[in-house]
DOSEMI-400948 format. One record per residue (C-alpha): residue in one letter; y, x negated, z. Coordinates in Angstrom, 3 decimals. Layout:
// DOSEMI-400948
<atom nukol="a" y="Y" x="X" z="Z"/>
...
This chain:
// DOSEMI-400948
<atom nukol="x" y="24.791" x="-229.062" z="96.081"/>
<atom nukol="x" y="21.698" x="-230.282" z="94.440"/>
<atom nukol="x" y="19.853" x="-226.967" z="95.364"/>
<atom nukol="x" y="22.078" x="-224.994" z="93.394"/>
<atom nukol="x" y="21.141" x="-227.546" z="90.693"/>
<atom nukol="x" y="17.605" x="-226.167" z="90.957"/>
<atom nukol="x" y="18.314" x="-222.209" z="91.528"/>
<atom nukol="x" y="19.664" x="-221.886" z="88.009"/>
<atom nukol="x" y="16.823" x="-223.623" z="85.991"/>
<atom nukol="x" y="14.089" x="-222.053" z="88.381"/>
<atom nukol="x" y="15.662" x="-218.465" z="88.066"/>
<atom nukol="x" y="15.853" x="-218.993" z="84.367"/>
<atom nukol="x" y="12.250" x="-219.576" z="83.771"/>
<atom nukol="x" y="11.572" x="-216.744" z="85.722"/>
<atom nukol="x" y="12.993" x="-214.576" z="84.015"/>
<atom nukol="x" y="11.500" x="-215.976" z="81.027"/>
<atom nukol="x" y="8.297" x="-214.970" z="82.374"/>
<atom nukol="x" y="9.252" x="-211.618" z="82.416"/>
<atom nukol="x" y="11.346" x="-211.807" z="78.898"/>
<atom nukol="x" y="8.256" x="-213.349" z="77.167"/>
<atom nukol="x" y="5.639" x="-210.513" z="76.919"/>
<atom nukol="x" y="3.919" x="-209.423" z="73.541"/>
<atom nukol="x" y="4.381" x="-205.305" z="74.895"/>
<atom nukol="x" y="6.539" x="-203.167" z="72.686"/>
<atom nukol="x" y="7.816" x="-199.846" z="73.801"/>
<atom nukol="x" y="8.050" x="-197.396" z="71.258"/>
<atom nukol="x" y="9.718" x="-193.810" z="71.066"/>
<atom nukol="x" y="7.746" x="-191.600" z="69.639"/>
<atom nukol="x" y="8.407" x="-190.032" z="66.156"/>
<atom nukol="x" y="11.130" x="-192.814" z="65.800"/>
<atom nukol="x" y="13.786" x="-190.229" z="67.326"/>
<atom nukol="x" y="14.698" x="-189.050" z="70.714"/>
<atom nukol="x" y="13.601" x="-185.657" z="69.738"/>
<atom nukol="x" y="10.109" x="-185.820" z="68.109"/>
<atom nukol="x" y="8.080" x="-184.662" z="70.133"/>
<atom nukol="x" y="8.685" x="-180.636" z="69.901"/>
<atom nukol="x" y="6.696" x="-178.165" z="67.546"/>
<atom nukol="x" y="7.927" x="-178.975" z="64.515"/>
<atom nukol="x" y="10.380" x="-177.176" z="61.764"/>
<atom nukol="x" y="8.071" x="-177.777" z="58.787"/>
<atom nukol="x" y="4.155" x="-178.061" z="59.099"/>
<atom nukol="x" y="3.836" x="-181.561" z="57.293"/>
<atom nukol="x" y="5.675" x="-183.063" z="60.065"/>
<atom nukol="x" y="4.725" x="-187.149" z="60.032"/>
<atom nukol="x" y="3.927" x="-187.901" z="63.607"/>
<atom nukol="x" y="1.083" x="-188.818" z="63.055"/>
<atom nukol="x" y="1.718" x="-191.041" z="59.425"/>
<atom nukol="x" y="5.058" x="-192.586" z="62.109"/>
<atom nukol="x" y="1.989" x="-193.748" z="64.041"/>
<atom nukol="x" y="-0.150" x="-195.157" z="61.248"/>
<atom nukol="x" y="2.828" x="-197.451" z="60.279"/>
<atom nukol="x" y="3.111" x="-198.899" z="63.726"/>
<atom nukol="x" y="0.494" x="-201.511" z="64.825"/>
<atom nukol="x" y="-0.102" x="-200.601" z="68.242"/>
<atom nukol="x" y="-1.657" x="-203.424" z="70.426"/>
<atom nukol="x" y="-2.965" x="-203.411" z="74.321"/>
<atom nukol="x" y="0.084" x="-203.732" z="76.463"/>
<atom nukol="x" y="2.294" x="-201.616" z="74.280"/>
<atom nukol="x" y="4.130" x="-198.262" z="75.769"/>
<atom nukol="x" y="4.469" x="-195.182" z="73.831"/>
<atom nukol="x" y="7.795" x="-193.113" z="75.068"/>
<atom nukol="x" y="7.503" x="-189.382" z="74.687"/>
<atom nukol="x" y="11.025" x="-187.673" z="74.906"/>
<atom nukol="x" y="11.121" x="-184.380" z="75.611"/>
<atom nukol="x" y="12.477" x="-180.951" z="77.381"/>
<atom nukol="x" y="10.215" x="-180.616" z="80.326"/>
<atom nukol="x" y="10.490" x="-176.796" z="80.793"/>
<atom nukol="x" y="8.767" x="-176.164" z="77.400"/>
<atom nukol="x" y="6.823" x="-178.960" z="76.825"/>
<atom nukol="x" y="4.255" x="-181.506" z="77.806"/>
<atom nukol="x" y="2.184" x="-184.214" z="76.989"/>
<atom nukol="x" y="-1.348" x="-184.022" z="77.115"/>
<atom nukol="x" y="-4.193" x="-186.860" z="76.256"/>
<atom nukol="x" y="-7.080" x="-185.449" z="75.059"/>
<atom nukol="x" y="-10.540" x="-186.580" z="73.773"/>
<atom nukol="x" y="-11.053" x="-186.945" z="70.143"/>
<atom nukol="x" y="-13.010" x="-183.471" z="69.907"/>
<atom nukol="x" y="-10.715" x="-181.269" z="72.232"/>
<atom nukol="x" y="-7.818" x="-183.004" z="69.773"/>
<atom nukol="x" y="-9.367" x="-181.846" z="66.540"/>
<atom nukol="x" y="-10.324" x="-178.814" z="68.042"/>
<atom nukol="x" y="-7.087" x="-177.699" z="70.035"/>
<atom nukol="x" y="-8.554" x="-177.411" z="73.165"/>
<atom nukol="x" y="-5.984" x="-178.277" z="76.077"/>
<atom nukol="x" y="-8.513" x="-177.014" z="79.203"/>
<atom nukol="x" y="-9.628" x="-180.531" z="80.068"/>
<atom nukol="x" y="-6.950" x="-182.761" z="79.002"/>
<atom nukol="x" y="-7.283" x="-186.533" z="80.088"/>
<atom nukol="x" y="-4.314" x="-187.074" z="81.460"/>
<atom nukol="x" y="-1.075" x="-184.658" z="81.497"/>
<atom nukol="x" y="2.483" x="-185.447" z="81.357"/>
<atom nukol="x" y="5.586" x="-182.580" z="82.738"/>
<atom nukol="x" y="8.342" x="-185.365" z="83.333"/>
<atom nukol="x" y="10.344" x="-184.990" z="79.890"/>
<atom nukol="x" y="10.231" x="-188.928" z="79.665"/>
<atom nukol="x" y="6.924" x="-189.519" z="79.806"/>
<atom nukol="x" y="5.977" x="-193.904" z="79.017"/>
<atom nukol="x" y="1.773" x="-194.211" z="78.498"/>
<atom nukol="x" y="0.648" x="-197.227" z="78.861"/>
<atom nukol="x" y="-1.989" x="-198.440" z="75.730"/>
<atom nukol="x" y="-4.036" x="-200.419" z="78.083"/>
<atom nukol="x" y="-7.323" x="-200.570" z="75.658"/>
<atom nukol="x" y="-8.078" x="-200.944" z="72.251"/>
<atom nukol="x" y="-9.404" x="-197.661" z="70.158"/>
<atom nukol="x" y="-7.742" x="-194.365" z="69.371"/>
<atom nukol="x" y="-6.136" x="-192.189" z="71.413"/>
<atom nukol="x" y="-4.893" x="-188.505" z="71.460"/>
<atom nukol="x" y="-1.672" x="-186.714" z="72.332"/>
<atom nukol="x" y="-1.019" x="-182.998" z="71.911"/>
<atom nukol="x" y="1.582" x="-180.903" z="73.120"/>
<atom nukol="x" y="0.699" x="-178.638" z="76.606"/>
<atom nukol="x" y="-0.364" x="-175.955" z="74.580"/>
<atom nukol="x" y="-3.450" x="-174.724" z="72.148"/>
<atom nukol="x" y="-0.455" x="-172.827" z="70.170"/>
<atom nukol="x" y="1.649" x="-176.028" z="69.743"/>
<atom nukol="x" y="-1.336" x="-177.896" z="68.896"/>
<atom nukol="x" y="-2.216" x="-175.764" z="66.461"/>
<atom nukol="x" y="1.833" x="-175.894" z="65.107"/>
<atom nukol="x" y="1.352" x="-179.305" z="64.397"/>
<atom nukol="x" y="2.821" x="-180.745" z="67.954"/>
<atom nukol="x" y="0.039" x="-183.635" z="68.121"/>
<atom nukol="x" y="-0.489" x="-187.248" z="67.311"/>
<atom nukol="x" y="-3.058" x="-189.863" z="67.578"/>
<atom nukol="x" y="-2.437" x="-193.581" z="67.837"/>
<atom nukol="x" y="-4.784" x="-196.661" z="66.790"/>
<atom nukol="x" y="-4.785" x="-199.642" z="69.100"/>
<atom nukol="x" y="-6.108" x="-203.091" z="67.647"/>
<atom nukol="x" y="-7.114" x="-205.411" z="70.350"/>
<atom nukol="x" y="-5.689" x="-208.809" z="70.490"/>
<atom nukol="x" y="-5.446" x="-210.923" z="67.355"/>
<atom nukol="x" y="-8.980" x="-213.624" z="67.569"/>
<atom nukol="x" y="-8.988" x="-216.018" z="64.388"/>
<atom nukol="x" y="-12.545" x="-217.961" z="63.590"/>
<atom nukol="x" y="-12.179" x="-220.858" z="61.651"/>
<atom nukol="x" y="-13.519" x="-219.526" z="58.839"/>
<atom nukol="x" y="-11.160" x="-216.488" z="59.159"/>
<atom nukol="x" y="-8.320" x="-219.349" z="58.620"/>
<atom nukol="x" y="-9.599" x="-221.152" z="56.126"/>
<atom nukol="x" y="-8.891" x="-218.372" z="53.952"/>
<atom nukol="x" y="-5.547" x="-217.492" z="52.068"/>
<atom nukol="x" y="-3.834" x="-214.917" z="53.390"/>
<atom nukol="x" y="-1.767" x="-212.384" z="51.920"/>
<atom nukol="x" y="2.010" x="-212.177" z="52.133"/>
<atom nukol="x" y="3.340" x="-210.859" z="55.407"/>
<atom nukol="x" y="4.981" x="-207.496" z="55.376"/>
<atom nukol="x" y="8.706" x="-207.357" z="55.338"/>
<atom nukol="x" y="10.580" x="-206.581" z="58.578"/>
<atom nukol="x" y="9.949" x="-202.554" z="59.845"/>
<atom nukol="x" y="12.055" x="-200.221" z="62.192"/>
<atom nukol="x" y="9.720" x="-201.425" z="64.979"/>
<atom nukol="x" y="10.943" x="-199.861" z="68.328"/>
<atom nukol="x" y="10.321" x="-202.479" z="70.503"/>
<atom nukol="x" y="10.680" x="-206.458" z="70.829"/>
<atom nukol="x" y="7.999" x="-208.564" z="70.421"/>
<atom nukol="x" y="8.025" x="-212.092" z="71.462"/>
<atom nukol="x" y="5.642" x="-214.489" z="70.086"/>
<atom nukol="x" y="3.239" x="-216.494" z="72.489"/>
<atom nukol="x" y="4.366" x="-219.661" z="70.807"/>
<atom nukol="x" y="8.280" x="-219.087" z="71.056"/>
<atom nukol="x" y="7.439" x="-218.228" z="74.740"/>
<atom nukol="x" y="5.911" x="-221.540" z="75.567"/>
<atom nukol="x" y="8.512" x="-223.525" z="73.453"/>
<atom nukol="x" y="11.285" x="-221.650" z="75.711"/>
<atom nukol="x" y="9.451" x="-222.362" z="78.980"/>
<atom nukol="x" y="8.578" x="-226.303" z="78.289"/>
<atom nukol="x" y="12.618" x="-226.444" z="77.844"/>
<atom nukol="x" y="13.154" x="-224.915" z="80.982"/>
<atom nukol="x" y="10.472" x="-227.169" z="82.881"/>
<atom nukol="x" y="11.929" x="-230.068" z="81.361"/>
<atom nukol="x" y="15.488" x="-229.387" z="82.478"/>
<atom nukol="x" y="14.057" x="-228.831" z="86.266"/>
<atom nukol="x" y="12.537" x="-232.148" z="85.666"/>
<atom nukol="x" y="16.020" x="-234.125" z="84.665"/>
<atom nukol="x" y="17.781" x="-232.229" z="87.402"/>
């Protein structure tokens, strides 16, 4: 009897551990169909990207139809110059997640030089994790954007550790 008195508090922190993680996944384009050639040539993917803040950890989803397109990473001058020879990495799947395991740019095209050239690309910035000097805080800051269609869940560090001291403290009284 008292062991199931420990399961439950032990399983719940666990999977808090899992639950509390900074990574976001985010569909790309906002929609399930963004990533295609698109209708008009001032297609935003790429000003969706610049209103995301991208960190290391977070997953961009690419939804797609497999049979017609792709997703290729490229370096930054085979991206400005449409040149899909030597990509990176390439993607066939049709529900492709990529990892943003580093901070720095990085560039997405479609599989070909013709839909890269028809406006089927994107690149993303990545901003490394958030490191405050004291003189950085000392400062006054400006107000904090409003709330934005972000596609993922982000969990703060500080809610994480409030949620697991609960948890230890619960094993503790059981």
């Amino acid at each position: 009897m008292a062991s199931s008195g420990v399961f439950l508090p032990c399983f719940a922190l666990i999977s808090l551990l899992f639950a509390c993680s900074d990574a976001a996944d985010y569909v790309v384009g906002g929609t399930e169909d963004a990533w295609k050639i698109p209708s008009s040539p001032g297609f935003p993917l790429t000003d969706w990207a610049k209103k995301q803040r991208f960190q290391i950890g977070d997953s961009l989803i690419f939804k797609y139809d497999g049979k017609v397109h792709s997703v290729l990473e490229l370096t930054e001058e085979d991206y400005q110059n449409c040149t899909t020879s030597k990509p990176i990495k390439k993607f066939t799947d049709g529900n492709t997640k990529y990892e943003l395991d580093r901070s720095g740019r990085f560039h997405f095209t479609g599989g070909t030089e013709e839909h890269c050239f028809n406006g089927q690309k994107l690149f993303v910035d990545v901003t490394p994790a958030a490191h405050y000097s004291e003189n950085e805080l000392s400062t006054v800051f400006a107000p904090a954007p409003g709330p934005s269609k972000a596609d993922g869940l982000r969990v703060g560090f500080m809610g994480c550790v409030a949620v697991m001291m609960a948890a230890l403290f619960g094993i503790v009284l059981v």
